[in-house]
C-alpha positions as CSV (number, residue, x, y, z in Angstrom):
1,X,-35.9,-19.9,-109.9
2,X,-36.1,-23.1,-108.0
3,X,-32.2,-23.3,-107.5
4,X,-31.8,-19.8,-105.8
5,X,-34.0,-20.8,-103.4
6,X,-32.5,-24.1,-102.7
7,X,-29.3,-22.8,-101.8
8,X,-30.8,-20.2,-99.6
9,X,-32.4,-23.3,-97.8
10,X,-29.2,-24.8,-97.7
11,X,-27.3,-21.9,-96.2
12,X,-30.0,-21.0,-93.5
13,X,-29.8,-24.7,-92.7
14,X,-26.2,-24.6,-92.4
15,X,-26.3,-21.4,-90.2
16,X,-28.8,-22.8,-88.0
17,X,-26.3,-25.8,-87.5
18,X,-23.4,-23.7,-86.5
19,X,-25.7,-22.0,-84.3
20,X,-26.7,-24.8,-82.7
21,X,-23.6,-26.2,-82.2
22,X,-22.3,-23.2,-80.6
23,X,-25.1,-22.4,-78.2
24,X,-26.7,-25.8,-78.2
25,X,-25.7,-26.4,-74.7
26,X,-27.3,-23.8,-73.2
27,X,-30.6,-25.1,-74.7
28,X,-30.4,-28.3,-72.9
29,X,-30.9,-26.4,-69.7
30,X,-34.2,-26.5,-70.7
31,X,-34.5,-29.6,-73.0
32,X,-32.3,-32.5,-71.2
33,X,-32.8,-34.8,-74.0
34,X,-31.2,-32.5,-76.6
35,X,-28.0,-33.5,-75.3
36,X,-28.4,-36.8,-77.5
37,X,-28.5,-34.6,-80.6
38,X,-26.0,-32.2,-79.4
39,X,-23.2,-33.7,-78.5
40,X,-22.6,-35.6,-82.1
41,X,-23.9,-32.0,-83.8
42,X,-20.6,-30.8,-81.1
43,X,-18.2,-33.1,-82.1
44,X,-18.8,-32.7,-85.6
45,X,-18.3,-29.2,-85.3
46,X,-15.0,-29.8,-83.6
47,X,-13.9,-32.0,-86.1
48,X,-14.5,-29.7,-88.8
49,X,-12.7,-26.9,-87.6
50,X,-9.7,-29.3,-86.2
51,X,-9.4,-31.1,-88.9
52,X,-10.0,-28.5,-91.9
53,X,-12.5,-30.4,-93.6
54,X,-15.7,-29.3,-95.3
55,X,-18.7,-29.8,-94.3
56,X,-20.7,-31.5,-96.6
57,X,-23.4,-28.8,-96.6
58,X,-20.9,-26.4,-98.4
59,X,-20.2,-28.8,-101.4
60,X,-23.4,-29.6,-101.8
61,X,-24.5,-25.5,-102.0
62,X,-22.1,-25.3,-104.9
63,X,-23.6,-28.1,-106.8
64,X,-27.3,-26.1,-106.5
65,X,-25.7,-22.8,-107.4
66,X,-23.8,-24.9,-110.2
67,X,-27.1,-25.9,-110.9
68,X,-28.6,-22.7,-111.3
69,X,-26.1,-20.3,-112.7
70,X,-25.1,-18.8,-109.5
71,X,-21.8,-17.9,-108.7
72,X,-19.6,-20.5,-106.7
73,X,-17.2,-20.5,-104.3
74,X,-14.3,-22.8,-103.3
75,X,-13.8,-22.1,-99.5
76,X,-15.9,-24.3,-96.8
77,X,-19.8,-22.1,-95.3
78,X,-17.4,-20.3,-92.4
79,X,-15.1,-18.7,-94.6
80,X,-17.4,-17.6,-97.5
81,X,-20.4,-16.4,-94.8
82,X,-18.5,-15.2,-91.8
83,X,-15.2,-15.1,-91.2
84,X,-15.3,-12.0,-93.9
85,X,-17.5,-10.0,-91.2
86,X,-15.6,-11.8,-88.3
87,X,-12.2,-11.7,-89.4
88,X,-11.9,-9.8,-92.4
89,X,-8.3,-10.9,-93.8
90,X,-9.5,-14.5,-93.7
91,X,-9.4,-18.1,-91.9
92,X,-5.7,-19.4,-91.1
93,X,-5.3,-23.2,-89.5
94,X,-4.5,-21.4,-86.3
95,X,-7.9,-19.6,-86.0
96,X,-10.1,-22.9,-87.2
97,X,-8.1,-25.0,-83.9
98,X,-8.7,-21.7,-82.1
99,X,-12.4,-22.2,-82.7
100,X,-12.8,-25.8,-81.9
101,X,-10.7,-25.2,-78.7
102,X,-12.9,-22.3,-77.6
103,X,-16.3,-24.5,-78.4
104,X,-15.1,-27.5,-76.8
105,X,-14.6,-25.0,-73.6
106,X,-18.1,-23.5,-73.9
107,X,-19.8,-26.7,-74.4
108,X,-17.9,-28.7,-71.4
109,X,-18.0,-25.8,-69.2
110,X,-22.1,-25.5,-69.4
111,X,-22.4,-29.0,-69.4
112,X,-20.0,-29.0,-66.6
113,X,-21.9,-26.4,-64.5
114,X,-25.5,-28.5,-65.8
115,X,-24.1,-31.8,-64.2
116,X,-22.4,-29.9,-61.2
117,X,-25.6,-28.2,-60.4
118,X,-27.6,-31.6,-60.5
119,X,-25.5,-33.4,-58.5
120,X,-25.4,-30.6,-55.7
121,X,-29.5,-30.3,-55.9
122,X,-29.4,-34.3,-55.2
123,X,-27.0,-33.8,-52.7
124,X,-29.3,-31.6,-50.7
């Protein structure tokens, strides 16, 4: 009973990373110093997807559904959990460079806009 509910610790915990790595930025808006935990939590995302590892979340799942009984799966979190609703046919290399291109654009174009926007208020 206690294994279950680890893993569903581990995989909300994993979602909320990936969550926060994707729309982190727009949180420091309000929060400037989440920038300092932000940026790594970015570039670790980026490297992930670039460089087709796993994050270290998924293998450590497996072990507590190992652990339990439960059924386990081989792919990395993104693949099991959503590519099959976002792209149902699955991940390919091109799509994981695809994603850490597009969240390198989000994140430098909000920060961009966060940093162009101070400057111009200090500028007044």
């Amino acid at each position: 009973m206690l294994y279950p509910f680890l893993v569903d610790i581990v995989v909300i915990i994993h979602f909320l990373f990936m969550l926060f790595v994707v729309t982190g930025s727009f949180f420091v808006f309000r929060w400037r110093r989440l920038a300092w935990v932000h940026v790594p939590a970015a570039i670790w995302g980026v490297l992930i997807e670039w460089t087709g590892w796993i994050c270290p979340l998924t293998p450590l799942e497996n072990f507590l559904r190992t652990r339990g009984e439960l059924a386990t799966y081989t792919s990395g979190f993104i693949e099991h959990y959503i590519i099959p609703v976002i792209y149902p046919e699955g991940l390919t290399r091109e799509c994981q460079i695809l994603s850490g291109t597009a969240l390198i654009a989000i994140n430098i174009t909000v920060y961009g806009w966060m940093i162009f926007s101070r400057l111009r208020r200090e500028n007044k």
